[in-house]
PDB file as gemmi writes it, atoms N, CA and C in Angstrom:
CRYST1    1.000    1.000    1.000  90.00  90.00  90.00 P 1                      
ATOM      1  N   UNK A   1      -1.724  16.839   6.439  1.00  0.00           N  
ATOM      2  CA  UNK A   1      -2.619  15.969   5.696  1.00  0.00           C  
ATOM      3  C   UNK A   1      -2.514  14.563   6.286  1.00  0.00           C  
ATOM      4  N   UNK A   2      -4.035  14.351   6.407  1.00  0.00           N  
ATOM      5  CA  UNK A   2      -3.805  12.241   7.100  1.00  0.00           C  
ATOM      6  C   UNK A   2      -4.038  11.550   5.836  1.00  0.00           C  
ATOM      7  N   UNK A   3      -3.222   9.956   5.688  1.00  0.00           N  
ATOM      8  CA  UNK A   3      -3.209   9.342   4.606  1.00  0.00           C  
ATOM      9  C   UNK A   3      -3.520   8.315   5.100  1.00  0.00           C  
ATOM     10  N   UNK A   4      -4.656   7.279   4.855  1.00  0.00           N  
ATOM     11  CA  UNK A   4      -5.226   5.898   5.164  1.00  0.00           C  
ATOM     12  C   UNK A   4      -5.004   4.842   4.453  1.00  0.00           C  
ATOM     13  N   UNK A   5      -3.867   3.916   4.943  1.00  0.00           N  
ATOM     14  CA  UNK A   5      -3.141   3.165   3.603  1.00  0.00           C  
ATOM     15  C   UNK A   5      -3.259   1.783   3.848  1.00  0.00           C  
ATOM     16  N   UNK A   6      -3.616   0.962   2.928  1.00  0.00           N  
ATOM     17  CA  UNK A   6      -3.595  -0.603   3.233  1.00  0.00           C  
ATOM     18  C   UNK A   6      -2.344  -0.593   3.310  1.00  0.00           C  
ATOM     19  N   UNK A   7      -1.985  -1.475   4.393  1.00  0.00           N  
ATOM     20  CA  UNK A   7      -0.484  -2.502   4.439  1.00  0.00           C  
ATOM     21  C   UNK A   7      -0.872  -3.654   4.738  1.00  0.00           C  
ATOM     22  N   UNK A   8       0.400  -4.677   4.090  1.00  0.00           N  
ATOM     23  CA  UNK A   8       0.022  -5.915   4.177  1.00  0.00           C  
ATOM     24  C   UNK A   8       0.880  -6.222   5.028  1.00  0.00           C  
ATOM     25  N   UNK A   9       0.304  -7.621   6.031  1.00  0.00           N  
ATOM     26  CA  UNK A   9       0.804  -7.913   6.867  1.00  0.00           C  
ATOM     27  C   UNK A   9       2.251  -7.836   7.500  1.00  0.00           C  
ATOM     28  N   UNK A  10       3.052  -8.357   6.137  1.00  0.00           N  
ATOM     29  CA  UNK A  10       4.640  -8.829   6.737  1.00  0.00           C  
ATOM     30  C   UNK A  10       5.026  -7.349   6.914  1.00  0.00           C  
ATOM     31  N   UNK A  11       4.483  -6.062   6.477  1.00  0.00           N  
ATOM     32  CA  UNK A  11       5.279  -5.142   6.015  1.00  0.00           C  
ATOM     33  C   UNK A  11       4.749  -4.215   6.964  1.00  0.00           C  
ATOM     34  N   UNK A  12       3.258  -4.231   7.826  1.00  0.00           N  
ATOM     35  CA  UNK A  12       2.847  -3.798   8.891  1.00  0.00           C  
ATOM     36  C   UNK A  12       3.597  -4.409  10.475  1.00  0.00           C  
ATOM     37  N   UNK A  13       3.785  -5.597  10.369  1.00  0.00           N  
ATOM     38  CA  UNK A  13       4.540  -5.945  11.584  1.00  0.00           C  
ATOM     39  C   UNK A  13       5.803  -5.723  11.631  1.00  0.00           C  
ATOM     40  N   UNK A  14       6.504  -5.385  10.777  1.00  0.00           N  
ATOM     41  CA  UNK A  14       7.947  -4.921  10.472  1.00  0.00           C  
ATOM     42  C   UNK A  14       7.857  -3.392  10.684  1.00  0.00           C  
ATOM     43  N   UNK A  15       7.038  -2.364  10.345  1.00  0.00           N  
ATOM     44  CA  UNK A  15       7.052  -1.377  10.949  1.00  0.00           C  
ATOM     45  C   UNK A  15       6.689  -0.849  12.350  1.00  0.00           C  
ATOM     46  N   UNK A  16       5.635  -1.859  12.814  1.00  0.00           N  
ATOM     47  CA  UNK A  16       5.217  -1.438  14.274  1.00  0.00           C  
ATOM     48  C   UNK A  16       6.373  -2.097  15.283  1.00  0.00           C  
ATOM     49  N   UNK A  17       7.243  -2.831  14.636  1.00  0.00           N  
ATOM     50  CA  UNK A  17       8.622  -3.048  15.459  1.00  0.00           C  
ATOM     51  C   UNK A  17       9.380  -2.214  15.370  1.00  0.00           C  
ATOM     52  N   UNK A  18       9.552  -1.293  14.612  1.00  0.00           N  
ATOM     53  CA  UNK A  18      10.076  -0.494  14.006  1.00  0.00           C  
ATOM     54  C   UNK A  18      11.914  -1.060  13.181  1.00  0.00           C  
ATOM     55  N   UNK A  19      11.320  -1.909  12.603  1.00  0.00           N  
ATOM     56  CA  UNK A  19      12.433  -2.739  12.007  1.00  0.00           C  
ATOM     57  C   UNK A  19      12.344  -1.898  10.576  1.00  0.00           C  
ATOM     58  N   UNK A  20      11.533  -1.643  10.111  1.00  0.00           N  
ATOM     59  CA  UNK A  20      11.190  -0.886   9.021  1.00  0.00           C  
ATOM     60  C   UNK A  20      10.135   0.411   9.460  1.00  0.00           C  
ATOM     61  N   UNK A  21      11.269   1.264   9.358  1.00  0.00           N  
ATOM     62  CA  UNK A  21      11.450   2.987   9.571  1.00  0.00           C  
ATOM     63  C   UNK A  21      10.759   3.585   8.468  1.00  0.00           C  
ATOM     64  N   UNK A  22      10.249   3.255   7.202  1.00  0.00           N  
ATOM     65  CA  UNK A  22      10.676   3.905   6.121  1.00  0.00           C  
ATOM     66  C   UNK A  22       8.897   3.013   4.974  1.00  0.00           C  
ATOM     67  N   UNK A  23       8.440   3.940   4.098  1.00  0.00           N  
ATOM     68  CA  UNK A  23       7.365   3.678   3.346  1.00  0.00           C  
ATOM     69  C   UNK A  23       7.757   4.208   2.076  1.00  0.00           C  
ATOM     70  N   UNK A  24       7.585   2.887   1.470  1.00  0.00           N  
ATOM     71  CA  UNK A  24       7.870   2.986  -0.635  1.00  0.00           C  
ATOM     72  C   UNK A  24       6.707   3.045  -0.640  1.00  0.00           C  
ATOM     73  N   UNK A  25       6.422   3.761  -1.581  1.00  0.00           N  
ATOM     74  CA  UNK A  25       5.041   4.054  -2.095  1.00  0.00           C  
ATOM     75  C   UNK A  25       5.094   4.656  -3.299  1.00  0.00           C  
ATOM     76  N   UNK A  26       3.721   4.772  -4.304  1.00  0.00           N  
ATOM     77  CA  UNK A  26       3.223   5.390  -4.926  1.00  0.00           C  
ATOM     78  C   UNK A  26       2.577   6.848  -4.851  1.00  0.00           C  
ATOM     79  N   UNK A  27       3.377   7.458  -5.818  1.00  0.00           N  
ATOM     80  CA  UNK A  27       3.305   9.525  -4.821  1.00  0.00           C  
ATOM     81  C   UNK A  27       2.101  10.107  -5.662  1.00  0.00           C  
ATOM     82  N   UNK A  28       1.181   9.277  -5.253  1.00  0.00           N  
ATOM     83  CA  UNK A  28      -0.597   9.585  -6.025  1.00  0.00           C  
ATOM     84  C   UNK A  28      -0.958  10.296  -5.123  1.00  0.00           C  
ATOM     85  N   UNK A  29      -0.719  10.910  -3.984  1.00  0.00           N  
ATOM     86  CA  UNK A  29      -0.765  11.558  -3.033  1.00  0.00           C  
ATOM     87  C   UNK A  29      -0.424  12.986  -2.683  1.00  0.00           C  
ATOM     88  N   UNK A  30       0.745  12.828  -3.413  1.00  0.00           N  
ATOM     89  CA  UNK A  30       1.711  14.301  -2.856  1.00  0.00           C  
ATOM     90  C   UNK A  30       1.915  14.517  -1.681  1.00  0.00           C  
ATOM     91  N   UNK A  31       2.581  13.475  -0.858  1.00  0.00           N  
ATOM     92  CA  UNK A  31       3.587  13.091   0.230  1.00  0.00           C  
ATOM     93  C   UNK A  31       4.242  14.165   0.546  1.00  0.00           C  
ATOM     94  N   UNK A  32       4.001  14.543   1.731  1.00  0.00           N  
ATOM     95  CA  UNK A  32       4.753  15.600   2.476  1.00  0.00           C  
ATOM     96  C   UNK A  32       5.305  15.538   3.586  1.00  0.00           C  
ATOM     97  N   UNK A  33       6.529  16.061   3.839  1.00  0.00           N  
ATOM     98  CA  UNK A  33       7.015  15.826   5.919  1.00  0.00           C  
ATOM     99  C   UNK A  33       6.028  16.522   6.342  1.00  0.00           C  
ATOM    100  N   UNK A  34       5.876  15.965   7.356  1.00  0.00           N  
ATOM    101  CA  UNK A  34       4.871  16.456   8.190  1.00  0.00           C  
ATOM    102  C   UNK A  34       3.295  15.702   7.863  1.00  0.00           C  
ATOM    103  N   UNK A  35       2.896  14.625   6.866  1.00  0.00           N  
ATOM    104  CA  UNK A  35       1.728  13.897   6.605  1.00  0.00           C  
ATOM    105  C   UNK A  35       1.461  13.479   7.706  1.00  0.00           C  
ATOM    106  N   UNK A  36       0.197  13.150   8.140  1.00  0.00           N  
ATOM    107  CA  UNK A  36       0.329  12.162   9.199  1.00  0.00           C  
ATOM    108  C   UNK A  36      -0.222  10.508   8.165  1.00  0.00           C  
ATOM    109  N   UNK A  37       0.319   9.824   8.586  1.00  0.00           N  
ATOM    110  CA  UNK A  37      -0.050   7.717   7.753  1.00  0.00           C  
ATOM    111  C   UNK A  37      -1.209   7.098   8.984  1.00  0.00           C  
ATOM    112  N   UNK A  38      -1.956   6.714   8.911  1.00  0.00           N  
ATOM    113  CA  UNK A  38      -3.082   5.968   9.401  1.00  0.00           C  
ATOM    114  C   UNK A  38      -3.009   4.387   8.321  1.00  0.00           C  
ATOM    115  N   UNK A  39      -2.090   3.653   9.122  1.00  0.00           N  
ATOM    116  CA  UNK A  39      -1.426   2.326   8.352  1.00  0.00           C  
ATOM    117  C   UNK A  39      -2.225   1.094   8.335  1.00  0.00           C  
ATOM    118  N   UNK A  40      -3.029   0.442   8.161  1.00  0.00           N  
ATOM    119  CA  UNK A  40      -3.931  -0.564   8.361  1.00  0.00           C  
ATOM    120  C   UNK A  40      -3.883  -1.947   7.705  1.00  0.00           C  
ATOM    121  N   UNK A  41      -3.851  -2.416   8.685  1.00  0.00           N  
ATOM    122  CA  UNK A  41      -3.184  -4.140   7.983  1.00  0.00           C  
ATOM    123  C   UNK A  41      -4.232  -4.621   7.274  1.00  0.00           C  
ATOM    124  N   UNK A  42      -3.818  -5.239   5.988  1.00  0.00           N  
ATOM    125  CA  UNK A  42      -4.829  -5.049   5.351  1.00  0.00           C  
ATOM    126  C   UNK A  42      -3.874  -6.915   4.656  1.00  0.00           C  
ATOM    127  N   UNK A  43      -4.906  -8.111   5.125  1.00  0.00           N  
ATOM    128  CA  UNK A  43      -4.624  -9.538   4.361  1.00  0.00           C  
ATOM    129  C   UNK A  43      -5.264  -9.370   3.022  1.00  0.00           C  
ATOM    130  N   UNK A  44      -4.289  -9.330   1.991  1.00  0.00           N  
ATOM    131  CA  UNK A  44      -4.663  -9.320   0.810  1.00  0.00           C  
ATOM    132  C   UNK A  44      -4.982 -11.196   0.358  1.00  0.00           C  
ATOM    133  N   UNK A  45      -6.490 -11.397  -0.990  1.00  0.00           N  
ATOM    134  CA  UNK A  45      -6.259 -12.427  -1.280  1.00  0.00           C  
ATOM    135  C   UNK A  45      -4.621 -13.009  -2.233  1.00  0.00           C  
ATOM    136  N   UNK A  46      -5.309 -14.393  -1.240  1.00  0.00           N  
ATOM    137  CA  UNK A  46      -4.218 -14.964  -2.337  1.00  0.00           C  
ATOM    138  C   UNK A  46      -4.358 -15.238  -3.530  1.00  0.00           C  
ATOM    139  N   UNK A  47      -5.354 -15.580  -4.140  1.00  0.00           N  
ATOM    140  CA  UNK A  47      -5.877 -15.538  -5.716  1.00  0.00           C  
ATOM    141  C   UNK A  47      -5.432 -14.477  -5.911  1.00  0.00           C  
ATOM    142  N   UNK A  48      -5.917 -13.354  -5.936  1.00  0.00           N  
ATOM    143  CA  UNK A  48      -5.680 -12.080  -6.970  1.00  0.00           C  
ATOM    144  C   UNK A  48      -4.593 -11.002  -6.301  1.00  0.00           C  
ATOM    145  N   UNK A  49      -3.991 -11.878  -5.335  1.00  0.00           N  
ATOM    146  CA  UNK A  49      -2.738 -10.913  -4.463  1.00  0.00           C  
ATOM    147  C   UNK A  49      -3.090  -9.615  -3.988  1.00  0.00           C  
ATOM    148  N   UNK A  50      -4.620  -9.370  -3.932  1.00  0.00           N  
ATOM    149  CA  UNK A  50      -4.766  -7.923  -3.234  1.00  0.00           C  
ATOM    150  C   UNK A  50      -5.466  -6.951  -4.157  1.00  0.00           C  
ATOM    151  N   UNK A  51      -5.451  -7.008  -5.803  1.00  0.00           N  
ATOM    152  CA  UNK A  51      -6.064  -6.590  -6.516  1.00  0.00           C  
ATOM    153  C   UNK A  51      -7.105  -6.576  -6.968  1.00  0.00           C  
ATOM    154  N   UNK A  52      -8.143  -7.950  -6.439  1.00  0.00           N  
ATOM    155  CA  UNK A  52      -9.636  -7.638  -6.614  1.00  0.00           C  
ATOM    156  C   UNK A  52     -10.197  -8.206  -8.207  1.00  0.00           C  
ATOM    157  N   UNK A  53      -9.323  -8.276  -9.022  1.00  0.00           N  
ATOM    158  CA  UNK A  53      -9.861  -8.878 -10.555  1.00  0.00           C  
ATOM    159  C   UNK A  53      -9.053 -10.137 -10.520  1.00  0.00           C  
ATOM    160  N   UNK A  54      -9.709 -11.248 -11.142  1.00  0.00           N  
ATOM    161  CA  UNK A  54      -9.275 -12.256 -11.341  1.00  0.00           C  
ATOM    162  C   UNK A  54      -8.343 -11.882 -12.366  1.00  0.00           C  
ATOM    163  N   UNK A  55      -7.153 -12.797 -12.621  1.00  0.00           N  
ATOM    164  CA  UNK A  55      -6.074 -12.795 -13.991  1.00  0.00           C  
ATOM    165  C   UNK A  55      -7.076 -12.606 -15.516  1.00  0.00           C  
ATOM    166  N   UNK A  56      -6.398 -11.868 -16.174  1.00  0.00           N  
ATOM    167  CA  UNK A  56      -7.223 -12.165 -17.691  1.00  0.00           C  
ATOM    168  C   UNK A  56      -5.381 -12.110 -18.558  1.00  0.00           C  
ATOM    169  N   UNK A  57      -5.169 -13.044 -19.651  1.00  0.00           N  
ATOM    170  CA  UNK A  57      -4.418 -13.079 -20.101  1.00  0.00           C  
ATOM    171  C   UNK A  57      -4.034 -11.992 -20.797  1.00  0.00           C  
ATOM    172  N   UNK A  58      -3.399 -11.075 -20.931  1.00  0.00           N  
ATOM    173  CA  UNK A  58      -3.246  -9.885 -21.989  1.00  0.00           C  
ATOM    174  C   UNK A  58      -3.879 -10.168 -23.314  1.00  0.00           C  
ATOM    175  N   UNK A  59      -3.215 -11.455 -23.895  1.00  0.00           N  
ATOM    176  CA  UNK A  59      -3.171 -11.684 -25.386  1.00  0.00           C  
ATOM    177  C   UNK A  59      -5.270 -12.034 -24.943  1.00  0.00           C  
ATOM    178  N   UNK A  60      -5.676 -12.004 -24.289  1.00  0.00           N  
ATOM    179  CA  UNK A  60      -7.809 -12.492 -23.997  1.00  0.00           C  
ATOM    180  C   UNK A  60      -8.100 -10.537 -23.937  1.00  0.00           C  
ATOM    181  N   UNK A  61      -7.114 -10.064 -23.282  1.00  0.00           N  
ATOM    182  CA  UNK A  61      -7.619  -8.840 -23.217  1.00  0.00           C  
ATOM    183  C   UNK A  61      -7.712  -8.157 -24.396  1.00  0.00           C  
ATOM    184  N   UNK A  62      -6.686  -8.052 -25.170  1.00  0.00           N  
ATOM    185  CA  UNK A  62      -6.579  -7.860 -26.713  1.00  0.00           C  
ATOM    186  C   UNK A  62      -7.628  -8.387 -27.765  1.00  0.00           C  
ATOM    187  N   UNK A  63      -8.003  -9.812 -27.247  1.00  0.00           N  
ATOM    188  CA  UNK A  63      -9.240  -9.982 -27.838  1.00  0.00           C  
ATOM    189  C   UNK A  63     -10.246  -9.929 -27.492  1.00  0.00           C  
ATOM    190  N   UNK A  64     -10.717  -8.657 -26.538  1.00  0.00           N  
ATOM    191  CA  UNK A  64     -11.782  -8.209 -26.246  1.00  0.00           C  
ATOM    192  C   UNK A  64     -12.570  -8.891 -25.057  1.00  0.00           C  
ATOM    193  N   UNK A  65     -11.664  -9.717 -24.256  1.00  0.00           N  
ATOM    194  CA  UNK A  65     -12.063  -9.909 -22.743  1.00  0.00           C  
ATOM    195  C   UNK A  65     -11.675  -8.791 -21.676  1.00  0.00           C  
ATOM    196  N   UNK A  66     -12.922  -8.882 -20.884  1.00  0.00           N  
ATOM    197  CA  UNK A  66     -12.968  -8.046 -19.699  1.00  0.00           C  
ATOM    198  C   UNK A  66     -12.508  -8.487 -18.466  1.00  0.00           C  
ATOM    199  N   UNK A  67     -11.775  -7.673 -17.626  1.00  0.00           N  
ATOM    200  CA  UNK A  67     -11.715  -8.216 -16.688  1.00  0.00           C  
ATOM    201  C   UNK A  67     -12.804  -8.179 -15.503  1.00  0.00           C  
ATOM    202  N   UNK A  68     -12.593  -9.299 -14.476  1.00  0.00           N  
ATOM    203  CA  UNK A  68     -13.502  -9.526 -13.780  1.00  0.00           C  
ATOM    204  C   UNK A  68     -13.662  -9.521 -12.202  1.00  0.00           C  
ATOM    205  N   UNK A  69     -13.962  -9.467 -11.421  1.00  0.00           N  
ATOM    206  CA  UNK A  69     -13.790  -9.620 -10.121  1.00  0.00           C  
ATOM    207  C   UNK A  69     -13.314 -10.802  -9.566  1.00  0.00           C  
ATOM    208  N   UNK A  70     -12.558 -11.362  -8.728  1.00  0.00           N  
ATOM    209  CA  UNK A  70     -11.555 -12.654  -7.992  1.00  0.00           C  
ATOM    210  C   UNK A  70     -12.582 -12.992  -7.537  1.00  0.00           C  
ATOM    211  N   UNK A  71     -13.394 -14.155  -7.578  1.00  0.00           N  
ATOM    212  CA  UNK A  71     -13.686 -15.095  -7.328  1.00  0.00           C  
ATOM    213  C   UNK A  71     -14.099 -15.512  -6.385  1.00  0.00           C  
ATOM    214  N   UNK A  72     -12.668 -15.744  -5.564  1.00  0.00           N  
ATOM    215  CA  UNK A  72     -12.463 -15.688  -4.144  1.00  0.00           C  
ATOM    216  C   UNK A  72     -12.720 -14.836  -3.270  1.00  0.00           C  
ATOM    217  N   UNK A  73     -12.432 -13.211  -3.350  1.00  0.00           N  
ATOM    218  CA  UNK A  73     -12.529 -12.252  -2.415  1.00  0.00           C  
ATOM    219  C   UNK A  73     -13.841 -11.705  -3.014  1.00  0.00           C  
ATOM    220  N   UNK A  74     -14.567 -11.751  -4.081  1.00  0.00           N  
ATOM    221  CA  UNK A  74     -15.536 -11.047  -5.017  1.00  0.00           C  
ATOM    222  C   UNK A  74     -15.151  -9.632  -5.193  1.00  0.00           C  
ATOM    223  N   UNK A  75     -13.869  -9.627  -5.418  1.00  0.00           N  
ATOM    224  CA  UNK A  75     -13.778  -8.486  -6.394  1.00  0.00           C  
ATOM    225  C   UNK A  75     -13.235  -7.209  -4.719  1.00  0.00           C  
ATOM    226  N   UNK A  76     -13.106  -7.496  -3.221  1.00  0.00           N  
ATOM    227  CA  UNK A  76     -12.522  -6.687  -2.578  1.00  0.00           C  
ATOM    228  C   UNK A  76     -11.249  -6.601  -2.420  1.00  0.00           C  
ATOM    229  N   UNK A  77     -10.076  -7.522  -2.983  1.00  0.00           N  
ATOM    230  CA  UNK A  77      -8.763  -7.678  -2.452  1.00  0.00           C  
ATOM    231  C   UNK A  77      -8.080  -8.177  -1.402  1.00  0.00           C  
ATOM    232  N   UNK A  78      -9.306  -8.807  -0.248  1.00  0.00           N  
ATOM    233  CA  UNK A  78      -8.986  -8.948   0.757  1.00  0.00           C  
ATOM    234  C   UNK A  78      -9.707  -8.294   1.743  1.00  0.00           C  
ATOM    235  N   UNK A  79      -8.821  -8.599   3.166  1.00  0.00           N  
ATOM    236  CA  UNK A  79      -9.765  -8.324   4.500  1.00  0.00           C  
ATOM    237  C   UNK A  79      -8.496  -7.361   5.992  1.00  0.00           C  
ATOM    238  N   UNK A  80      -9.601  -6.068   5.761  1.00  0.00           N  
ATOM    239  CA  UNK A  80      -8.826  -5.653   6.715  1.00  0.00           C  
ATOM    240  C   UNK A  80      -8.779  -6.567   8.165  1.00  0.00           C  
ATOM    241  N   UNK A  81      -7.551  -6.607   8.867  1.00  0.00           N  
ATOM    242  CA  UNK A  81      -7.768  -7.448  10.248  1.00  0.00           C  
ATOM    243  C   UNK A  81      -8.189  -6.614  11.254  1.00  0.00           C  
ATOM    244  N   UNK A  82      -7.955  -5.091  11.305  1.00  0.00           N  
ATOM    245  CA  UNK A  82      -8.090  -4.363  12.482  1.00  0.00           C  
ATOM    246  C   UNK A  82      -7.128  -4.173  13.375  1.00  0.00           C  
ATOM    247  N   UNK A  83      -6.128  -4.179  12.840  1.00  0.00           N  
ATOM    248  CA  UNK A  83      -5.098  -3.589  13.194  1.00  0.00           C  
ATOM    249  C   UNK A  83      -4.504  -2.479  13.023  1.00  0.00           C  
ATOM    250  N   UNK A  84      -3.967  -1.629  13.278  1.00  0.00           N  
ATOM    251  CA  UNK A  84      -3.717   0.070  12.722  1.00  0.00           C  
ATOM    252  C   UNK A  84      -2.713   0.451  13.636  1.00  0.00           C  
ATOM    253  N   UNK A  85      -1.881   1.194  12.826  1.00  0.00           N  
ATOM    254  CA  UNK A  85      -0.768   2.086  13.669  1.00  0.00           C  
ATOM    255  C   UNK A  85      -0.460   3.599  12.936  1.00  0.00           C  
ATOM    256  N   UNK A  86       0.208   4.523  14.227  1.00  0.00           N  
ATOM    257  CA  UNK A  86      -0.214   6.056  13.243  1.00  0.00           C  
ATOM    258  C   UNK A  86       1.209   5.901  13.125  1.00  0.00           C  
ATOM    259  N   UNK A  87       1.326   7.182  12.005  1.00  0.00           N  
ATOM    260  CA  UNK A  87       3.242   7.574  11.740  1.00  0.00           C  
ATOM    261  C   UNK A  87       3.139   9.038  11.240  1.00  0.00           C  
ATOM    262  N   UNK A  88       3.802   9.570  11.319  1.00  0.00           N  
ATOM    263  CA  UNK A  88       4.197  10.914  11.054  1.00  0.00           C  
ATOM    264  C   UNK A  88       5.651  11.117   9.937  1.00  0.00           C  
ATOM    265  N   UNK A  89       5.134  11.624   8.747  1.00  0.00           N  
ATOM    266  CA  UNK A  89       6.328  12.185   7.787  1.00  0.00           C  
ATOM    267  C   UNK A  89       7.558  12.298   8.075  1.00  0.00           C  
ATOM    268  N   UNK A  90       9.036  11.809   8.291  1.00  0.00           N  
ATOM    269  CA  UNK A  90       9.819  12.403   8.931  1.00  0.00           C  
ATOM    270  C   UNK A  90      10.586  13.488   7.615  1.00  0.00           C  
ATOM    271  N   UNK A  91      10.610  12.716   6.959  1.00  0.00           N  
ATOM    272  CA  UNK A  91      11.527  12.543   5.594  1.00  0.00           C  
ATOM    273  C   UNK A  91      10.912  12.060   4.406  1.00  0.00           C  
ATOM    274  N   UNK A  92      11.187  13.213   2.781  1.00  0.00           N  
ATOM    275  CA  UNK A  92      10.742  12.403   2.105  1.00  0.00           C  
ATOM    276  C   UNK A  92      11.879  12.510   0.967  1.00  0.00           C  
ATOM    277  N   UNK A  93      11.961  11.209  -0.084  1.00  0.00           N  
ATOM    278  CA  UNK A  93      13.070  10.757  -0.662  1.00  0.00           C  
ATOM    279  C   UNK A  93      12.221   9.958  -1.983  1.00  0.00           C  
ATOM    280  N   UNK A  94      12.945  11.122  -2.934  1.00  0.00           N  
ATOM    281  CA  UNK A  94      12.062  11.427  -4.432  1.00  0.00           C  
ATOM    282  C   UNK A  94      13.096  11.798  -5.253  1.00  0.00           C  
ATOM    283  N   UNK A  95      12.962  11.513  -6.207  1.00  0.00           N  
ATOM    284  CA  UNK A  95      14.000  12.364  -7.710  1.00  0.00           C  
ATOM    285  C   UNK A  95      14.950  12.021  -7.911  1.00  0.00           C  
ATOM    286  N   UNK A  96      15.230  10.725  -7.357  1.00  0.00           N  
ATOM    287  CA  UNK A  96      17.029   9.509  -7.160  1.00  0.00           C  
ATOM    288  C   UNK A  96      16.942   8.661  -7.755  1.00  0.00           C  
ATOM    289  N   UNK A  97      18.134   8.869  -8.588  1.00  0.00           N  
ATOM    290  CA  UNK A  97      18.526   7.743  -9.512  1.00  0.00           C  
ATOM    291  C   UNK A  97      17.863   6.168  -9.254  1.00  0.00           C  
ATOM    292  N   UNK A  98      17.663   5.629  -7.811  1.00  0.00           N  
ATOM    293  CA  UNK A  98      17.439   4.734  -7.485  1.00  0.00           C  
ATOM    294  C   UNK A  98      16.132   4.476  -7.318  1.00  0.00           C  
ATOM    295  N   UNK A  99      15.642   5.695  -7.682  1.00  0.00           N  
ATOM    296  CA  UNK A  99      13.948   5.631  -6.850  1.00  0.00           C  
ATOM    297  C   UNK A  99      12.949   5.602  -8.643  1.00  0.00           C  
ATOM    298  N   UNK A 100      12.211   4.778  -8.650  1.00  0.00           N  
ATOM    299  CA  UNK A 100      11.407   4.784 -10.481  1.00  0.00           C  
ATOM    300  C   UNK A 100      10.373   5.959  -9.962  1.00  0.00           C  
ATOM    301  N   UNK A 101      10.109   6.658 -11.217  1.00  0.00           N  
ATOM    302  CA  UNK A 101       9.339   7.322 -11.228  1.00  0.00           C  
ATOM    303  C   UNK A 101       8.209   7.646 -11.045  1.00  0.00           C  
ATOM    304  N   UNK A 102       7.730   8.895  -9.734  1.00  0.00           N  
ATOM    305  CA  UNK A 102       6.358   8.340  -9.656  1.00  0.00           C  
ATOM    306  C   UNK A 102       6.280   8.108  -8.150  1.00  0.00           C  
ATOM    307  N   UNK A 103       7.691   7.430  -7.205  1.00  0.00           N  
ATOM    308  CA  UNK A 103       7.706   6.569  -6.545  1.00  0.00           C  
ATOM    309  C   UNK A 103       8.626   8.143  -5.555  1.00  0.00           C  
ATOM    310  N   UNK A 104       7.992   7.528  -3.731  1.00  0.00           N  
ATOM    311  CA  UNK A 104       8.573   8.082  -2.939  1.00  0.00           C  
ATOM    312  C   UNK A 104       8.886   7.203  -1.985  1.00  0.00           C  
ATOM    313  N   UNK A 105      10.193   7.715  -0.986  1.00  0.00           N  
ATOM    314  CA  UNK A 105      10.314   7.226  -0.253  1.00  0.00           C  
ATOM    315  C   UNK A 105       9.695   8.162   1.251  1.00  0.00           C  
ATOM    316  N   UNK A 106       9.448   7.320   2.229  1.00  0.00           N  
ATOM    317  CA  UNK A 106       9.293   8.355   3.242  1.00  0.00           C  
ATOM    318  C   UNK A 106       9.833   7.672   4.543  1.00  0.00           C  
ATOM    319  N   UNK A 107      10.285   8.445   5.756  1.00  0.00           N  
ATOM    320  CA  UNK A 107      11.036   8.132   6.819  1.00  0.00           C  
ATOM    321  C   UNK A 107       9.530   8.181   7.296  1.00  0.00           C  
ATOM    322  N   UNK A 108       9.716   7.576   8.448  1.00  0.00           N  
ATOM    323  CA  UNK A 108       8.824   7.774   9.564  1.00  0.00           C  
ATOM    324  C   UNK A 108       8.821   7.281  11.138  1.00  0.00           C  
ATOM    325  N   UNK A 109       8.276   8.621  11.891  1.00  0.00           N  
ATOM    326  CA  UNK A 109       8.044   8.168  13.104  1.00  0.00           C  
ATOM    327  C   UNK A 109       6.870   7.573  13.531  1.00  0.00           C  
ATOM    328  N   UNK A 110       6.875   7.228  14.757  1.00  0.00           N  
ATOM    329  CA  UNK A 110       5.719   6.456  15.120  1.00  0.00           C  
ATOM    330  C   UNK A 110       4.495   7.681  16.131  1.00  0.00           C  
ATOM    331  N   UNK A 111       3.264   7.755  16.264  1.00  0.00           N  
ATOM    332  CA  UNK A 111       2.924   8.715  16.640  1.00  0.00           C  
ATOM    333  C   UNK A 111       1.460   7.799  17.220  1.00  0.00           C  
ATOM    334  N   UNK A 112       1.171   8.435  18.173  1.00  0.00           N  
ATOM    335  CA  UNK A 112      -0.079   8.269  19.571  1.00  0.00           C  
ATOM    336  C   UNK A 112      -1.587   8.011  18.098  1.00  0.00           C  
ATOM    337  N   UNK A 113      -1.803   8.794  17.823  1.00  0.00           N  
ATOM    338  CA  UNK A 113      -2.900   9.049  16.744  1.00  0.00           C  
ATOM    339  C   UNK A 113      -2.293   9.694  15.403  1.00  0.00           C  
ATOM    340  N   UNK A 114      -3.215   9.825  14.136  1.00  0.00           N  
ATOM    341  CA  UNK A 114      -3.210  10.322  12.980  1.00  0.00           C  
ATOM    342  C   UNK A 114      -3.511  11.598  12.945  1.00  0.00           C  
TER     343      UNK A 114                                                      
END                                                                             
């Protein structure tokens, strides 16, 4: 299976050095050795840190405010740069005391294509 994932900058150049071996993630996926990652640097805004809705206060949400699109990016999160690197599953690391639920870890190599 290929997986097409925003990464943000600091955390894309740290892997294509291979200073960082390894992807925390969210296992909305069902992460497997052997996945192939199609990694794409992806500058999230700084207003809405990458999420695309401007802030709404909880206690505004409770009273029946909606949230809205950032302003700044109109509601995309940011801008891919065009940068991309492939990786391949080595290892995956799930069901540990250390790891929250939900959440995987995965090893990875570096690979020609996805």
């Amino acid at each position: 299976m290929q997986h097409e994932l925003k990464t943000w900058p600091e955390f894309f150049e740290a892997v294509r050095e291979r200073k960082k071996t390894f992807e925390l993630r969210h296992n909305d996926r069902n992460y497997k050795v052997s996945d192939h990652l199609r990694l794409r640097e992806f500058d999230p805004c700084r207003a809405c840190k990458g999420k695309g809705q401007a802030f709404v206060h909880p206690a505004d949400i409770a009273r029946g405010a909606k949230q809205r699109d950032c302003p700044d990016c109109h509601g995309s999160g940011g801008l891919y740069t065009g940068h991309e690197a492939y990786y391949a599953v080595t290892y995956i690391l799930n069901d540990h005391p250390g790891i929250r639920g939900g959440y995987v870890i995965m090893g990875l190599k570096p690979t020609e294509t996805a």
